[in-house]
C-alpha positions in Angstrom: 0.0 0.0 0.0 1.0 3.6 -1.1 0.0 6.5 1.1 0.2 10.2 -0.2 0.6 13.2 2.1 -0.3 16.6 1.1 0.7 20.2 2.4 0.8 23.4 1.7 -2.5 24.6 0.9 -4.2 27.7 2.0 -5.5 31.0 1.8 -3.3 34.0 -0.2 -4.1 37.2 -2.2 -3.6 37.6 -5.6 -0.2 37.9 -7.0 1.0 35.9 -4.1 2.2 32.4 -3.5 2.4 28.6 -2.4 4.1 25.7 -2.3 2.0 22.7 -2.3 4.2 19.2 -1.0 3.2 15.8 -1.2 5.0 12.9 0.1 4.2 9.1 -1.1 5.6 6.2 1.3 4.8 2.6 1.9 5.7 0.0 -0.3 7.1 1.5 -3.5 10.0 0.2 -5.8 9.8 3.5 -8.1 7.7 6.6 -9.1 7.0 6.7 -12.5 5.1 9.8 -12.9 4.1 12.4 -10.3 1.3 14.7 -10.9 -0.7 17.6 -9.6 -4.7 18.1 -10.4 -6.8 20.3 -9.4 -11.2 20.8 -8.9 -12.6 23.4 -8.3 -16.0 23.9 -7.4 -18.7 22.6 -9.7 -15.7 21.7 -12.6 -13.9 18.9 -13.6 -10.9 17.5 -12.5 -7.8 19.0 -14.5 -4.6 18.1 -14.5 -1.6 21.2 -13.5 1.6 19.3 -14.1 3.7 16.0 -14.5 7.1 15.4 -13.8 8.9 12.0 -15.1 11.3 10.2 -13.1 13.8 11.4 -15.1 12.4 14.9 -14.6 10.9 16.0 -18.1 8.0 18.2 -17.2 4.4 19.1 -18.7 2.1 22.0 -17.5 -1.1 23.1 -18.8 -1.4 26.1 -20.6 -2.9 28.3 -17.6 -0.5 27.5 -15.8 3.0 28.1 -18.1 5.1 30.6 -16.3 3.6 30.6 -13.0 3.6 26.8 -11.6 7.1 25.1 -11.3 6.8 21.8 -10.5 10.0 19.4 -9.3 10.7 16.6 -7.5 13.0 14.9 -4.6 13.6 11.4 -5.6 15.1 9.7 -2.7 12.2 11.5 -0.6 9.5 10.5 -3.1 8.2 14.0 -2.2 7.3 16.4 -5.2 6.3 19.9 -5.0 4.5 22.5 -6.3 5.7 25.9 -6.2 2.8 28.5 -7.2 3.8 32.4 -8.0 1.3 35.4 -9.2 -1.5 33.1 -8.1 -5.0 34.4 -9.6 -8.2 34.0 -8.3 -9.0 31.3 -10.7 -6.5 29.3 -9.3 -8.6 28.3 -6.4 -9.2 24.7 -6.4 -8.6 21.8 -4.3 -5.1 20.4 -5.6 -4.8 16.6 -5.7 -1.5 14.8 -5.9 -1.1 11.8 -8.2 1.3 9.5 -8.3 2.0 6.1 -10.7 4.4 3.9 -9.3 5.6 0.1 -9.3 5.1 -1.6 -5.8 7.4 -4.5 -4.6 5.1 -6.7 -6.1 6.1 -5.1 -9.5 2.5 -3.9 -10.2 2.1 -0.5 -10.9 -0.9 1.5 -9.7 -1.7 4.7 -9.4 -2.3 7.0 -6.1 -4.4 9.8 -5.3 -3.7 11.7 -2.4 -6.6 13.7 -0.1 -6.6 16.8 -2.0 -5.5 20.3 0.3 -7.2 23.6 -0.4 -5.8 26.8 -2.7 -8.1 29.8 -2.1 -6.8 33.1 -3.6 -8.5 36.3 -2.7 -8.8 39.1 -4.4 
């Protein structure tokens, strides 16, 4: 089993920033890909930003410029690092993970989601 711990989430004004964190432990061989969504209310699920395990990168286009998004292998902790936040940018922000277990299985992880609110 794969557990996924978020942090970071909160309440800013505009233009500000956060850094979202999300740990995954338990019984993983490898990450494969790491990935932040986000919901917010009454809208889809859409995805922010992937980072490989080799550390190629992918961000959607509102966020290009703004959102970095890296990685700590040995930890198997990613992070999000948010600047000039907008108020469209609130959302609850879900971590994602696909890894391979011990078994050798690979599966995919959700964490609990932590809350962005930006103010204006």
């Amino acid at each position: 089993q794969v557990q996924l711990v978020e942090s970071g989430g909160g309440l800013v004004q505009a233009g500000g920033s956060l850094r979202l964190s999300c740990a995954a432990s338990g019984s993983i061989s490898s990450i494969n890909i790491m990935a932040w969504y986000r919901q917010a209310p009454g809208k889809q699920r859409e995805l922010v930003a992937t980072i490989t395990s080799g550390g190629s990168t992918n961000y959607a286009d509102f966020v290009q410029g703004r959102f970095t998004i890296s990685r700590d292998n040995p930890k198997n902790t990613k992070y999000l690092q948010m600047n000039s936040l907008k108020v469209e940018d609130t959302a609850v922000y879900y971590c994602f993970v696909l890894c391979t277990v011990v078994s050798g299985h690979s599966y995919q992880y959700w964490g609990q989601g932590t809350q962005v609110t930006v103010s204006s």
